[in-house]
N, C-alpha and C positions, 0 to 999 in steps of 0.2 A: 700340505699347506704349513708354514710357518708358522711358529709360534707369536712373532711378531704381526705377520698378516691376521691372524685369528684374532688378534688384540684390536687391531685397527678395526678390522668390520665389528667387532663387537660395540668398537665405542661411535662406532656411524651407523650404526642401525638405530633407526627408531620402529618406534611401534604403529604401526597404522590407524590411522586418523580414524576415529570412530565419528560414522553419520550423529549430529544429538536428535534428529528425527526420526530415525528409524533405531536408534538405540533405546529414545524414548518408548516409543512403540514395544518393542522386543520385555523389554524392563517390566512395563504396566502388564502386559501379557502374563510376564513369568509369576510375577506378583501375585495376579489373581488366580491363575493356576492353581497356585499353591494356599493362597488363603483361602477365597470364595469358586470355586472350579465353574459352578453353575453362573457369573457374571461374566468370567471367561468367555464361556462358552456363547451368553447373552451378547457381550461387545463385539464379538466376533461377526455374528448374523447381524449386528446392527451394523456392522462399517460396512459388512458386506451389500447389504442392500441400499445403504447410502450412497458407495460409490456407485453402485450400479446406479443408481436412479438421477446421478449428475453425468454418469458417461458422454451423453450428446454434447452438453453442454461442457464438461472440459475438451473434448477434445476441439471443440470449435474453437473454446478460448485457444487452445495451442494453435492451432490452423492459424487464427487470426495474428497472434505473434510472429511467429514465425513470418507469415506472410510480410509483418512493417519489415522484419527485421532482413529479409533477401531483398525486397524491393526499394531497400533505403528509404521508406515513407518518413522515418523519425525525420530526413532532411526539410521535412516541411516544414519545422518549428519555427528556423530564422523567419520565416516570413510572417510572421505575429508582431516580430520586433521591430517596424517600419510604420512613423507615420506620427499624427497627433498623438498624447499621448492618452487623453481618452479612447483614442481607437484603439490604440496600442491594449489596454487594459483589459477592452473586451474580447479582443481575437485573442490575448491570452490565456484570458479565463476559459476560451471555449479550447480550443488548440489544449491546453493543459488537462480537459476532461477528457482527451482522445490519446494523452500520448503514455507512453508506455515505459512511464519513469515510476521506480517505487519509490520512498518517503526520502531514502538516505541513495538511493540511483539519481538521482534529482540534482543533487548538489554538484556533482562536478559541471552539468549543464547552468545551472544557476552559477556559477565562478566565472565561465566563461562568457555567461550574457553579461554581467556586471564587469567584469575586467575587460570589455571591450566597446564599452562605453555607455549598455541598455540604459535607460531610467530604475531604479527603482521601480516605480508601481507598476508597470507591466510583468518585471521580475516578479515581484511578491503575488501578483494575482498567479502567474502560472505557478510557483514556487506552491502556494497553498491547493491549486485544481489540482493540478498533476497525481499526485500519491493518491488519490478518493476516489480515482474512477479510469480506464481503456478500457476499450474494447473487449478484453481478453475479461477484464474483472466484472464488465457491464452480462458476460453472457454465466458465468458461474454465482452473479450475485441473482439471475431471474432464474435460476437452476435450482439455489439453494433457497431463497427467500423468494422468489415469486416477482413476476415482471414487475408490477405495481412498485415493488421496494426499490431494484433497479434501476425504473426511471426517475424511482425520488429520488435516490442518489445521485445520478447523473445532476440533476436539477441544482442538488445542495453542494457540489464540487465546484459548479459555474456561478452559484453564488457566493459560496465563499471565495472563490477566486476574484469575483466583483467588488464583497468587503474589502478584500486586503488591499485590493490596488488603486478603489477611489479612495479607500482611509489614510493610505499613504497620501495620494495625489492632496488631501486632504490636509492632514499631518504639515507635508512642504511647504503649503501654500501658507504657516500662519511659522513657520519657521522650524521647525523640527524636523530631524530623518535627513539633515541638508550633509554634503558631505560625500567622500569616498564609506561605500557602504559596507565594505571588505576588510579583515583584519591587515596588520601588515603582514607583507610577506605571502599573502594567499595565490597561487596559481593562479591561471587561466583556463582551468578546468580538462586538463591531459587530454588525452585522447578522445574521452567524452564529449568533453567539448568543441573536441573538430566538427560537428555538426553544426555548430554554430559559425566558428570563424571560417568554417572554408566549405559550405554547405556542399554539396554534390546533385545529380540530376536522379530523380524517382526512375526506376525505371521498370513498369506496372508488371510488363510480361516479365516475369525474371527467369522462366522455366526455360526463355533462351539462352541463357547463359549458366553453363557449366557451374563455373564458381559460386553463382547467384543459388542454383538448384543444392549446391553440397549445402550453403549456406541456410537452405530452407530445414534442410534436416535434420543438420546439426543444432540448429536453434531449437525446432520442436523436440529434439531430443532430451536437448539440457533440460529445455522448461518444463518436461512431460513429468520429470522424475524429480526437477525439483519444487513441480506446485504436488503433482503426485503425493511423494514424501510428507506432505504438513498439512496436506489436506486428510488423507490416511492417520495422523496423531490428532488433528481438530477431530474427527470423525469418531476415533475411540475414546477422547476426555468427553464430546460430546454424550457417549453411551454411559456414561459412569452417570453426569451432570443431569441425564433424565434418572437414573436409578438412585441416585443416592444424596439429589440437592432437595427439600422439600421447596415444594409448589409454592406455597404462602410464604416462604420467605423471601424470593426472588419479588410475589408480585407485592409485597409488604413496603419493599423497599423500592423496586422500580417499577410499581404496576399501575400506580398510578397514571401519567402522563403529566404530572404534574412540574411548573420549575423545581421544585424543590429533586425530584426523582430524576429529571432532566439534567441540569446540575449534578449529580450522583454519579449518572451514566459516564460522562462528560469527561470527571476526573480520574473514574476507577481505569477508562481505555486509555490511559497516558500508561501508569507502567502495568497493565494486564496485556495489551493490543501484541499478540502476536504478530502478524502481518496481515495483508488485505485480505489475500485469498485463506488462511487458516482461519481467520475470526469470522467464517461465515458460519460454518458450521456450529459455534461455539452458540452464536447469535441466536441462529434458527432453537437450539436448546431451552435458554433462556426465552425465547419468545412464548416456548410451550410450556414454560413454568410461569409464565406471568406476566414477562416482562412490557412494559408499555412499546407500543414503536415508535413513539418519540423518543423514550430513552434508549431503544436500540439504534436510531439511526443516530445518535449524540455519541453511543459508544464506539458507531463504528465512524464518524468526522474526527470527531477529538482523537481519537488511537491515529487513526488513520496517516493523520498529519503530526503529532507531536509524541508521538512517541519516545520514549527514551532515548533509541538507538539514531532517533533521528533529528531531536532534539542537539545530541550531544554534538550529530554531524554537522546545523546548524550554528551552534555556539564555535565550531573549530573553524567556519570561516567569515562569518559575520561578526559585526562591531556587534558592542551589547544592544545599543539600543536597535538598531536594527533585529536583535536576536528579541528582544522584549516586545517588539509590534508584532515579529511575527507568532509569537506565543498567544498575545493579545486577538490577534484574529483568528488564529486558527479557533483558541477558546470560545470568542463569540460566534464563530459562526459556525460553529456544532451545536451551541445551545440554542442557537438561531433555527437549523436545521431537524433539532429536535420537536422545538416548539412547533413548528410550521408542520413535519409532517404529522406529528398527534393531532392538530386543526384538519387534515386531512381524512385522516386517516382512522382516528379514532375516534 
C-alpha cells in the first residue's frame, strides 16, 4: 500500500457512531462498578426483573407495529381528513390516538395534510393526539403503569386532540389562525407524506406477500432494539431514582394532586421527557416515591407533545402563531388531563 493510499484512508476513516443509549447504559454501569459495586449489582437485578416483567407486553407492542407497518394500516389517516369540519376534528382526534407517529415523526405528515389543502383544526387535533398514545404505546403504558393509567391516557390524547382543534375552529371563527399556516418554503411532507397525497389499499393479510412479510420483520426488528435500547437506560435511571431520590421529596413537590403540583409536572416534562416509551419507566419511579397521578399523567401529556426536540420540529414548519396555539393546547390539555385524572383517580 502506498504511502499516498494510507493518507487517504486515514483522512476518511471516521470513528463509529456510538449508540448514546446503550453508551449511556454501559457508562452508568462502569461508574457504579467502580464507585458503589453493591448498586451495580442492585440496578442490574433491578432492569433485569423489569424487563422481564414487561416482556408480554413489548413484544406485543412490536407485533402490533410492525403489523400497521406490513399492512399499510398508517394508509388509513387520509380518511379522517374528509367532510364538515367538526367531523373532521373528531375522527382526528380519535384516528390520531391509534396512529403510530412520535412527537417529531408527526410533522412531515402534518406538512403534507396542510400543504394540500386540510383545515387547520382537524390538523392541530390529530397534530396534538398523535405523539400521547398507538397501539404499541397503549400496550407497554398498561405493562408498566397498569391498564387503569392506559386508558386514561388514551382518554387524555382524544381530548386533547378535541381541545386543539374545536379551539382552533374556535380561534377562526372570531378571526385569528386565518391564513396559510406553513412557513415559507415548507414542503409537502417527503415521502412521509405520501400517505396522505396518494394513500394506497390496506391489505390486512400481508403474510401473502413476500415483500409485505420481509417488511413485517424488518420493522419489528428496527423497533425491537430501538424501544429495546431506552427502555433498558429508563429502567437502570429508574433503579438509581428508587435508591437514591428521597421519597418526601418527589411527594413534597408532586404528591399532592394539586394545580399547583399539576402545573409542576406539566413544565418540568417539556425539556426532562425523554420519549413516550422511555418516560414510563421513569414515571412508574416517581409514582412510588410519591408522586400524585394527576401530576404523572401532566408529565407524561405535556413531555409528550411539546418537547424540546419536538417543539423545535414544530417551530421549523409552522408560522409563529400557529406555533404559539399549539404550545397553548398542548399546555392546557395536560394540565386539563392531570386535573381530571387525580378526580379520578385519587
Amino acid at each position: 500500500m502506498s504511502i499516498q493510499t494510507l493518507l487517504t484512508e486515514i483522512r476518511e476513516w471516521r470513528a463509529p457512531r456510538l449508540d448514546p443509549a446503550w453508551t449511556a447504559v454501559a457508562l452508568i454501569f462502569a461508574a457504579l462498578a467502580v464507585l458503589v459495586p453493591h448498586q451495580a449489582a442492585s440496578s442490574a437485578a433491578f432492569t433485569a426483573k423489569a424487563v422481564w416483567s414487561i416482556l408480554p407486553f413489548f413484544a406485543l407492542s412490536i407485533g402490533l407495529t410492525a403489523y400497521a407497518k406490513a399492512t399499510g394500516a398508517e394508509n388509513l389517516i387520509a380518511s379522517a381528513f374528509a367532510g364538515r369540519p367538526e367531523v373532521m376534528v373528531l375522527l382526528a382526534s380519535l384516528v390520531g390516538a391509534l396512529s403510530p407517529f412520535c412527537s417529531c415523526g408527526v410533522i412531515p405528515v402534518i406538512a403534507a395534510l396542510l400543504a394540500t389543502g386540510v383545515p387547520l383544526a382537524p390538523v392541530m387535533a390529530f397534530w396534538l393526539a398523535s405523539p400521547l398514545m398507538d397501539p404499541s404505546m397503549f400496550m407497554l403504558t398498561a405493562g408498566v403503569l397498569g391498564l387503569q393509567f392506559a386508558a386514561a391516557k388514551t382518554f387524555a390524547a382524544i381530548g386533547v386532540g378535541l381541545l386543539g382543534g374545536f379551539g382552533v375552529l374556535a380561534m377562526q371563527r372570531i378571526g385569528f389562525l386565518a391564513g396559510q399556516p406553513l412557513r415559507e418554503g415548507v414542503g409537502n411532507g417527503g415521502c412521509a407524506g405520501s400517505k396522505i397525497r396518494d394513500p394506497k389499499a390496506v391489505i390486512w393479510h400481508y403474510w401473502e406477500e413476500p415483500a409485505r412479510r420481509d417488511a413485517f420483520w424488518t420493522n419489528a426488528r428496527q423497533n425491537a432494539l430501538f424501544l429495546g435500547k431506552w427502555l433498558m437506560l429508563a429502567f437502570v435511571l429508574e433503579s438509581l431514582m428508587v435508591a437514591y431520590v428521597p421519597g418526601n421529596l418527589v411527594a413534597s413537590i408532586a404528591g399532592d394532586g394539586g394545580l399547583l403540583s399539576i402545573l409542576t409536572a406539566t413544565v418540568v416534562g417539556v425539556p426532562t421527557y425523554l420519549n413516550g416509551n422511555a418516560a414510563l419507566p421513569l414515571v412508574a419511579g416517581l409514582l412510588d416515591k410519591g408522586m400524585a397521578p394527576g401530576a404523572a399523567m401532566a408529565f407524561l401529556v405535556g413531555g409528550g407533545v411539546t418537547s424540546i426536540p419536538a417543539a423545535l420540529a414544530v417551530w421549523a414548519v409552522a408560522r409563529q402563531s400557529v406555533f404559539a396555539a399549539y404550545l397553548a393546547f398542548a399546555t392546557l390539555g395536560a394540565v386539563f388531563s392531570g386535573l381530571a385524572f387525580q378526580w379520578v383517580a385519587g
